[in-house]
N, C-alpha and C positions, 0 to 999 in steps of 0.2 A: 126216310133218312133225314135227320139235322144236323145240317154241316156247320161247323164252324171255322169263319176265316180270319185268321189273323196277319195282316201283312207289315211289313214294317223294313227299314232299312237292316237293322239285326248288325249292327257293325262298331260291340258283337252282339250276338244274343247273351242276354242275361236273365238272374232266376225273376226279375221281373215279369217279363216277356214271358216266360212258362206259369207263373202264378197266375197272370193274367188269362192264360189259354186254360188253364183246367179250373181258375172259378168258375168261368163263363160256361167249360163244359157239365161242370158241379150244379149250377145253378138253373140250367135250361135243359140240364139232359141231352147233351148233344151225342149224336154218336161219334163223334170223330174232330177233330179241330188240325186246320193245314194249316200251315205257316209259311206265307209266301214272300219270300224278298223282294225288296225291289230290285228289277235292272236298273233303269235309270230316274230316279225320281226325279221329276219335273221341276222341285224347287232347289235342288239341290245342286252345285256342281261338281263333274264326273271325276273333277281330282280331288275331292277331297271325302270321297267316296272307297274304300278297301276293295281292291278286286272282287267281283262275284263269287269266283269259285272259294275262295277263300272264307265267305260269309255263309258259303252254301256247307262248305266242309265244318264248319263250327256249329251252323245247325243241325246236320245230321249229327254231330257225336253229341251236342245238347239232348237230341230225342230218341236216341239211341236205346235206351231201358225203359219210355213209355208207347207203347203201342197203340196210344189211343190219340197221340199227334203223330202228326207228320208232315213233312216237307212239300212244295212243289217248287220247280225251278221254273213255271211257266212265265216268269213276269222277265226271269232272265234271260230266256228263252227267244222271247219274242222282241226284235228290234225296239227302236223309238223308247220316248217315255211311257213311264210305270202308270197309267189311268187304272185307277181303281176300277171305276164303271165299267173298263174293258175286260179287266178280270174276273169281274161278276158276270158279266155277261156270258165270256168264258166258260166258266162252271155251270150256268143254267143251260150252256147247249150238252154240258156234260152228262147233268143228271137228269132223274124224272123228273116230269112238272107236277109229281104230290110231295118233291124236296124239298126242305125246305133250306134256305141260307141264312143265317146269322151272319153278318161281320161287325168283327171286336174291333172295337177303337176307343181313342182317351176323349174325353169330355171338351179337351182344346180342341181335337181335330172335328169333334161333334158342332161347335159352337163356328169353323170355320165351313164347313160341310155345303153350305146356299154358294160359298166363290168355286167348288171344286166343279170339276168337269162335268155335265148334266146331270146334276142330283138328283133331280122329278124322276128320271130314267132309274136311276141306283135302287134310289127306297121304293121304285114296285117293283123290282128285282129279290129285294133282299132286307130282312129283318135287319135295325141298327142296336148292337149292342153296347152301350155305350159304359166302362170304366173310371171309376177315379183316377185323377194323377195330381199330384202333390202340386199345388202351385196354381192351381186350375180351380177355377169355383164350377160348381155345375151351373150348364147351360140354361140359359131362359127359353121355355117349351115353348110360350108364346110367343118369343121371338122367331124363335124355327119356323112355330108354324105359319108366321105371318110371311117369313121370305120364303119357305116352302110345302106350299099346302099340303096336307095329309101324311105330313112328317110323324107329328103324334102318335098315332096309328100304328108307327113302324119301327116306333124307339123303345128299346128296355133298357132303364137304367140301372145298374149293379151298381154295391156300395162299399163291394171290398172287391180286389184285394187294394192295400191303399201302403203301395211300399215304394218308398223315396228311390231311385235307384236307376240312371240314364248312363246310355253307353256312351256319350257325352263325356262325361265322369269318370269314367273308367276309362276310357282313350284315355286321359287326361293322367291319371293313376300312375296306367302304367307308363304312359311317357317321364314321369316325375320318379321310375323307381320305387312306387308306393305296395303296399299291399293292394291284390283287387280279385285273388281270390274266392275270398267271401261273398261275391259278386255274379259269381257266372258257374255251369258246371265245373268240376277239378279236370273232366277231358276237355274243354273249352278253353282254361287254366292252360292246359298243358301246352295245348295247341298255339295260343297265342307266345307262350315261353319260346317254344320249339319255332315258330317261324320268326321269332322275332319282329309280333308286329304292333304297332303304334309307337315303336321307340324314336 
């Protein structure tokens, strides 16, 4: 099996976030690609953060009509902060060890990758797939691998999809009364109308 993991805050998910899960599944043949929230992201503070359930309920109606993503609520699940490395970890006591794992990330968080929480440990866990994001130059390979050895090794870089489009932006949207729509699934849409959030 090749899994593919995508985590991210999702608050909300938008059709970025799904573009980016089925290149990655398009371009490596994955069988499946999870999309894991964070509970509490380490860099991030807890108020200014959308309840879980509420981001866990938008990604379920987001993947709702593809059957080749899906959800896990494990990261919100488990106390404390969101360590990636914990969540790989996670899934390799899940699967068999002829699994293999992919995780999807943007080319910022590739190039920040040597401060996060024991990366030597991550990348011989888990294949790095690494995405464009608008803003972001692709990473220096030689620099990776100087601050982490046999990075190289472990990275595959994609070079689409390459679509401008943060949830950032659209909190922002919809707090302004703006269209945003066009942005995220129309049940997504709905859902964010319906509870009234980021107003």
């Amino acid at each position: 099996m090749k899994l593919g993991v995508l985590g991210g805050t999702f608050d909300p998910v938008h059709l970025g976030h799904l573009a980016v899960a089925e290149a990655a599944r398009d371009a490596l043949g994955l069988t499946e690609v999870v999309l894991i929230p964070a509970g509490q992201p380490p860099l991030k503070p807890p108020r200014l953060i959308t309840p879980a359930a509420h981001r866990l309920a938008m990604l379920r109606l987001a993947l709702a009509d593809r059957p080749y993503l899906r959800v896990s609520a494990m990261e919100i699940e488990r106390p404390g902060p969101s360590y990636t490395v914990d969540t790989i970890a996670k899934l390799r006591q899940q699967y068999g060890r002829e699994d293999e794992i992919y995780f999807i990330l943007g080319w910022g968080n590739l190039a920040e990758l040597p401060k996060w929480r024991e990366p030597a440990r991550l990348i011989r866990m888990c294949y790095l797939v690494a995405v464009p994001r608008p803003g972001w130059p692709r990473p220096d390979v030689k620099a990776l691998e100087a601050a982490l050895p046999g990075i190289t090794g472990r990275v595959i870089f994609l070079d689409k999809p390459y679509l401008d489009i943060s949830a950032s932006a659209i909190r922002e949207r919809v707090a302004k009364g703006l269209p945003f729509d066009h942005l995220v699934p129309r049940p997504v849409a709905d859902y964010i109308e319906g509870h009234k959030l980021y107003r």
